[in-house]
N, C-alpha and C positions, 0 to 999 in steps of 0.2 A: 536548548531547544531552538532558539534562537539561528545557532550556525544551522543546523538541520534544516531547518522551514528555508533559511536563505539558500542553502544549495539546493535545493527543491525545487526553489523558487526560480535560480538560475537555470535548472534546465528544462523549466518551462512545466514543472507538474502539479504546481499549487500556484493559487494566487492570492496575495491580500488583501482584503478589504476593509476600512475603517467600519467600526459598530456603529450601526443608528442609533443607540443607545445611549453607549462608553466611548465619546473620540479615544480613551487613553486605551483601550481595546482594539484591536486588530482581528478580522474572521479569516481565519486557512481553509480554500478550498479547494477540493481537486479539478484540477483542468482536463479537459477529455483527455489529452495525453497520459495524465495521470491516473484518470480513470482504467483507461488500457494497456499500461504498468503493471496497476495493481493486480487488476483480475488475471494481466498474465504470469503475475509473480505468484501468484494464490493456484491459480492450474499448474504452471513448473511443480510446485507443494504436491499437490494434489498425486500431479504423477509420481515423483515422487516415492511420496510416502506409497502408493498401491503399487510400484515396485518392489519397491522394501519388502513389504508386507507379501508378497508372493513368493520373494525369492528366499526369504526367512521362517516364513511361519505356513504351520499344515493351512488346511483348511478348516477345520476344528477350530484351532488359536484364535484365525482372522474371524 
Protein backbone atom coordinates (compact mmCIF):
# COMPACT_ATOMS: atom_id res chain seq x y z
CA UNK A 1 0.00 0.00 0.00
CA UNK A 2 2.79 1.96 0.77
CA UNK A 3 4.30 2.05 -3.12
CA UNK A 4 0.67 2.90 -4.14
CA UNK A 5 -0.08 6.03 -1.74
CA UNK A 6 3.72 6.98 -2.82
CA UNK A 7 2.99 7.08 -6.57
CA UNK A 8 -0.17 8.80 -5.94
CA UNK A 9 1.44 10.89 -3.98
CA UNK A 10 4.06 11.74 -6.79
CA UNK A 11 1.51 12.71 -9.13
CA UNK A 12 0.11 14.91 -7.03
CA UNK A 13 -3.37 13.10 -6.14
CA UNK A 14 -3.08 12.37 -2.34
CA UNK A 15 -1.41 14.09 0.34
CA UNK A 16 0.03 13.11 3.66
CA UNK A 17 -0.60 14.23 6.73
CA UNK A 18 0.77 13.20 10.26
CA UNK A 19 -2.33 12.24 12.91
CA UNK A 20 -3.08 14.53 15.65
CA UNK A 21 -3.60 11.64 17.48
CA UNK A 22 -0.91 8.87 16.35
CA UNK A 23 2.48 10.80 15.02
CA UNK A 24 3.31 6.95 14.11
CA UNK A 25 0.01 7.23 11.79
CA UNK A 26 -0.14 9.13 8.52
CA UNK A 27 -3.88 10.62 7.13
CA UNK A 28 -4.16 10.03 2.87
CA UNK A 29 -6.12 12.53 1.36
CA UNK A 30 -7.35 13.33 -1.87
CA UNK A 31 -6.14 16.48 -3.46
CA UNK A 32 -8.53 18.35 -5.95
CA UNK A 33 -6.70 16.74 -8.59
CA UNK A 34 -7.43 13.68 -7.14
CA UNK A 35 -10.68 14.44 -6.43
CA UNK A 36 -11.27 15.02 -10.48
CA UNK A 37 -9.34 11.72 -11.31
CA UNK A 38 -11.70 9.89 -9.43
CA UNK A 39 -14.98 11.22 -10.34
CA UNK A 40 -13.69 11.06 -13.95
CA UNK A 41 -12.59 7.54 -13.58
CA UNK A 42 -16.09 6.64 -11.82
CA UNK A 43 -18.14 8.42 -15.19
CA UNK A 44 -15.43 6.72 -17.77
CA UNK A 45 -17.27 3.31 -15.48
CA UNK A 46 -20.24 4.65 -15.57
CA UNK A 47 -20.38 5.14 -19.47
CA UNK A 48 -19.02 2.31 -19.68
CA UNK A 49 -20.94 0.01 -18.16
CA UNK A 50 -24.64 1.81 -19.85
CA UNK A 51 -22.83 1.00 -23.15
CA UNK A 52 -22.37 -2.43 -22.28
CA UNK A 53 -25.54 -2.66 -21.09
CA UNK A 54 -27.47 -1.39 -24.34
CA UNK A 55 -25.36 -2.92 -26.78
CA UNK A 56 -25.84 -6.51 -24.97
CA UNK A 57 -28.88 -6.79 -23.17
CA UNK A 58 -32.98 -6.03 -24.33
CA UNK A 59 -34.45 -3.78 -22.43
CA UNK A 60 -36.42 -6.26 -20.24
CA UNK A 61 -32.67 -7.52 -18.94
CA UNK A 62 -31.47 -3.83 -18.30
Amino acid sequence: MATTIGSFSRLGLVERHADPEDGRKRRVTLTDSGRERAEGDREARRAWLTRVLEEHRTETER
